[in-house]
N, C-alpha and C positions, 0 to 999 in steps of 0.2 A: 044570437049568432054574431052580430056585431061587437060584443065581448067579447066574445071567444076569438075571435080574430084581430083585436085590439090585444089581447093578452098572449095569442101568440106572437103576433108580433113585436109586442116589447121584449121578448123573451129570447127571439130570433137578433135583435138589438145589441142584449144583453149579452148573451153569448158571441156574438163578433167581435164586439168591445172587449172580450176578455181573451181573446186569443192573442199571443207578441204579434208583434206589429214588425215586420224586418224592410228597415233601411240599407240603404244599399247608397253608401259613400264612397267618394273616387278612391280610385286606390295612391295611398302613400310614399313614395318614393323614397328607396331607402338606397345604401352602396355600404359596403364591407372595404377596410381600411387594417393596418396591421400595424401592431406596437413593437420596437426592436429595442432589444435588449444587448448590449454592447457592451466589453468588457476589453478595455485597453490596457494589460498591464504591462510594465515598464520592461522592457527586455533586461535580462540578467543572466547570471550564469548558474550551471549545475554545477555546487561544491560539494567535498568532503569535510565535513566542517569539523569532525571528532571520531578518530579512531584508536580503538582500545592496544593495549600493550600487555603481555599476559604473563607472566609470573608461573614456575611451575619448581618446585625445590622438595630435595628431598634431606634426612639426613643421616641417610647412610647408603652404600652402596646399594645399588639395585639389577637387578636381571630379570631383562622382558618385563617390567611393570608398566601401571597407567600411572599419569602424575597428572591428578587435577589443577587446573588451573588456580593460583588463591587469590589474583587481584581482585580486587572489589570494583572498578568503575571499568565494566566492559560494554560501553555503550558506542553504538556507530549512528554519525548524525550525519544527514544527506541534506542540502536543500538544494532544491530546484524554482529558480526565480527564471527559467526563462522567457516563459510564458505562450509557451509551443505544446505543452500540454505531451512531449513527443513522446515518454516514458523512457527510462533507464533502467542499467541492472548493474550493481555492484558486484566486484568479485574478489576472492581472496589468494593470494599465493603464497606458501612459506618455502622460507627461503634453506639454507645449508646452515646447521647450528657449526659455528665458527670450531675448529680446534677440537671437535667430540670426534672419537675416534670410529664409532660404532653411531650410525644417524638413527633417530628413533622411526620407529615404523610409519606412525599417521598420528594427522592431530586431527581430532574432531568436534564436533560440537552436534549439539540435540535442542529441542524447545527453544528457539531462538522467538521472541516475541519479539513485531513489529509492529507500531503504532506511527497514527498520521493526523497533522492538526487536521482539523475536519471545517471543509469537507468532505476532504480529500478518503482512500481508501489504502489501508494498511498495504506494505508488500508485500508478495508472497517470498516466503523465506526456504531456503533450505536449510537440510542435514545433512550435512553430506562430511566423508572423512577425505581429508587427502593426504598421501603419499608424502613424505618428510626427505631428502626436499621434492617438492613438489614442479614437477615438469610444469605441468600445465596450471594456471589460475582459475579456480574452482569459484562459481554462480552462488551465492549468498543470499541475495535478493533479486527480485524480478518487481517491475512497475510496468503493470500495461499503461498506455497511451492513455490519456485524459485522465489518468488515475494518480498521480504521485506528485504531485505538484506542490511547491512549500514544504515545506521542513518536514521528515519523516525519521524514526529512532530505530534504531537496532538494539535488541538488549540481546547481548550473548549468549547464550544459557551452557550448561555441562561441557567447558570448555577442556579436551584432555588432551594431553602426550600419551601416547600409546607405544608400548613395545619400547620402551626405553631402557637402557643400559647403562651405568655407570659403575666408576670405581668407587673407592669410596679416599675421593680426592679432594679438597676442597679449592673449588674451583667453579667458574660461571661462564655459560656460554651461551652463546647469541645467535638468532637468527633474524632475517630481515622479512617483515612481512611485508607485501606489500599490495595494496588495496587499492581498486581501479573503479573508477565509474565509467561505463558504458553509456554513453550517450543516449543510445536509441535503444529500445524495448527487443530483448529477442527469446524466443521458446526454448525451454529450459532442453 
């Protein structure tokens, strides 16, 4: 019987020894701090840095046609260095073609593709047609706030005279476009 109670008890031994064992350490004292990210850049201005010039010719008279545009570099370039992040909107207005007796209906344009160095985010672009001459300056682009910042491109696309009239004179006539950056961001 003295075995048997010597070998439960080694047993009763064994088994305590193998249960975890839990320490209990003071506790560690920690504090929460914060990293800031700071981005000074140098005040600058919002330019027009390139705007397109558009070519429309026919040769021979015409009545109520469209005359697509044939210049090849119709690109609008904006930068915005001022570092307000505030957002702009460009807009276009055409002017009175000089000396045409009969003004053409609308110039329009379609698929304008806008691109932005990155990381910046493209603008939103219109389609839109306006009226020849045009009362009012017609919204091209839109940049929301914190979105347009550094250099951004306009490529023109399906740029046309519409409803236009000619003799069959030869002869060139001119209108004035004139294109505006809006300072601040507004809904189309």
């Amino acid at each position: 019987m003295k075995h048997g109670l010597i070998t439960l008890g080694a047993v009763a031994v064994a088994a305590a020894l193998s249960l975890p064992a839990t320490v209990h350490a003071a506790d560690v004292p920690s504090k929460t701090s914060t990293a800031t990210l700071q981005v000074n850049a140098p005040a600058g201005n919002l330019t027009l840095e390139q705007a397109p010039s558009f070519t429309f010719s026919t040769d021979k008279a015409v009545n109520d046609a469209a005359l697509p545009n044939t210049a090849t570099d119709n690109l609008v370039k904006v930068d915005d260095e001022r570092g307000t992040g505030a957002g702009w909107t460009l807009n276009l207005q055409v002017g009175k073609f000089a000396d045409l007796a009969s003004q053409p209906g609308y110039f329009s344009w379609s698929g304008n593709e806008a691109s932005a160095v990155a990381p910046n985010v493209a603008p939103t672009t219109s389609n839109v047609t306006q009226t020849v001459p045009g009362s009012d300056a017609v919204t091209l682009e839109t940049v929301a706030p914190k979105t347009g910042t550094g250099e951004t491109t306009l490529a023109m696309k399906n740029v046309t005279l519409t409803s236009v009239t000619l003799p069959a004179i030869n002869a060139t006539y001119t209108a004035d476009l004139t294109w505006t950056l809006g300072t601040t961001e507004t809904s189309n």
